[in-house]
Structure formats: structure tokens, C-alpha cells
N, C-alpha and C positions, 0 to 999 in steps of 0.2 A: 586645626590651626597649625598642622606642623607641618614645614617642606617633607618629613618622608611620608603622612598619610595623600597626601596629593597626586602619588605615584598608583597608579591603580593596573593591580597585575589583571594579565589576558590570562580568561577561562584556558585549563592545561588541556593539549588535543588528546582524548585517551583512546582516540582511534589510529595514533601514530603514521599518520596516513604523508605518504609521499611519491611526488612523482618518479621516482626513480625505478626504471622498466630494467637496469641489468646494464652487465657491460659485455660486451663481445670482443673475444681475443682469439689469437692464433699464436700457438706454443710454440710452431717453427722459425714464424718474422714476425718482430713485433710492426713492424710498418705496413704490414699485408693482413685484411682480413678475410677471415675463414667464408668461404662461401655457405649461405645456408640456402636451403631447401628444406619444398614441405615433405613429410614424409607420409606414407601408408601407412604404416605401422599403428596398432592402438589395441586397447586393452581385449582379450578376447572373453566376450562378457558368457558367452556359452558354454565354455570351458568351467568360471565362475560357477556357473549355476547348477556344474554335475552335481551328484551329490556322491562326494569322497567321506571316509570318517577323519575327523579333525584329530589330530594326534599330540595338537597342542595351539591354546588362545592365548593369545595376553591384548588385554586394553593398561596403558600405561599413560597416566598424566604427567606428560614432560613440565606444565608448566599450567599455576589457575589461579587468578586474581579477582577480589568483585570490586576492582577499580574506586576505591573507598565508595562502596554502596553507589556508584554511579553503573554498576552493569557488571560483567564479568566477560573475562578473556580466559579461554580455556586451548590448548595445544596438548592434542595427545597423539600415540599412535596404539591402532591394533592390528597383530600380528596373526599370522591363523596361517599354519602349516599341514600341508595333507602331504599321503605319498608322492602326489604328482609334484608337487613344490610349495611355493610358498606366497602367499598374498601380506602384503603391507602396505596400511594407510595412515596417514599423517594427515589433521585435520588441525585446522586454528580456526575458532569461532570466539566472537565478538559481539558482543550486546551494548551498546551503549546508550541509556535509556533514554528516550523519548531523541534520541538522533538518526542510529544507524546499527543495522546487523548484518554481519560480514561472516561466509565460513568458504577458507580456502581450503582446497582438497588437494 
């Protein structure tokens, strides 16, 4: 019976989800933009699959929430160093129950 229960809040989005693709600029004129093109270039997955001795791992959670018991949001990265160099992945995965599962790479 009161004006403030009559206000009924909208379910919170815990998939923070938005349409926003990026912005694209060019550092020499801001009134001209940068040409893109598709490129060749991509990860060389055979190279990957030699088998070096790993000389150092790390899995590292940047960031993990279980969205008050509504799912969990987890962002980490793992690190893995051989002589030849070095690989690094950054992942965010997203559960949000009985909605939606999201993992960017």
C-alpha cells in the first residue's frame, strides 16, 4: 500500500552484455580512418604441439564471482614458457544459470 513498493526493480543483467563492437581510430588524423584489412597471419597450432620442456606455468585468476549463487564469472590467464618463447591465454567464462554460457578466448 505504499508509493515506494509499487516501484518494481528489473531482474540485474549478470551477463553484462552490450552491443558495443569497439571503436576504431588512427593516431596520425583524427578525421581519417585507419584502413583495415584481413590478415594471414594466425596462431601456429604445430609449433604448439612440439613437445619443448616447460621451464615455467602459471594459471592466475584475475578475477571470480558466483554472481550471488546465480552462476559464476571467472577471468584468468595461463602462462606457459618454453625455450622457443612463450604462449598466453586469457579466458573469461560465464555461467548464468538456466540463461546463458559464454567463454571468450
Amino acid at each position: 500500500n505504499s508509493e515506494y513498493l509499487s516501484n518494481v526493480v528489473q531482474p540485474f543483467d549478470w551477463t553484462f552484455s552490450n552491443d558495443y563492437k569497439g571503436t576504431v581510430f588512427n593516431t596520425e588524423s583524427i578525421d581519417k580512418l585507419p584502413t583495415i584489412t584481413d590478415t594471414v597471419d594466425r596462431i601456429d597450432m604445430e609449433r604448439l604441439k612440439q613437445r619443448e620442456p616447460i621451464l615455467f606455468y602459471q594459471d592466475l585468476i584475475l578475477f571470480e564471482d558466483e554472481l550471488s549463487d546465480h552462476g559464476v564469472a571467472k577471468l584468468n590467464v595461463k602462462l606457459r614458457v618454453m625455450p622457443s618463447g612463450f604462449f598466453l591465454l586469457q579466458r573469461f567464462f560465464l555461467r548464468v544459470d538456466d540463461v546463458l554460457a559464454r567463454i571468450r578466448d
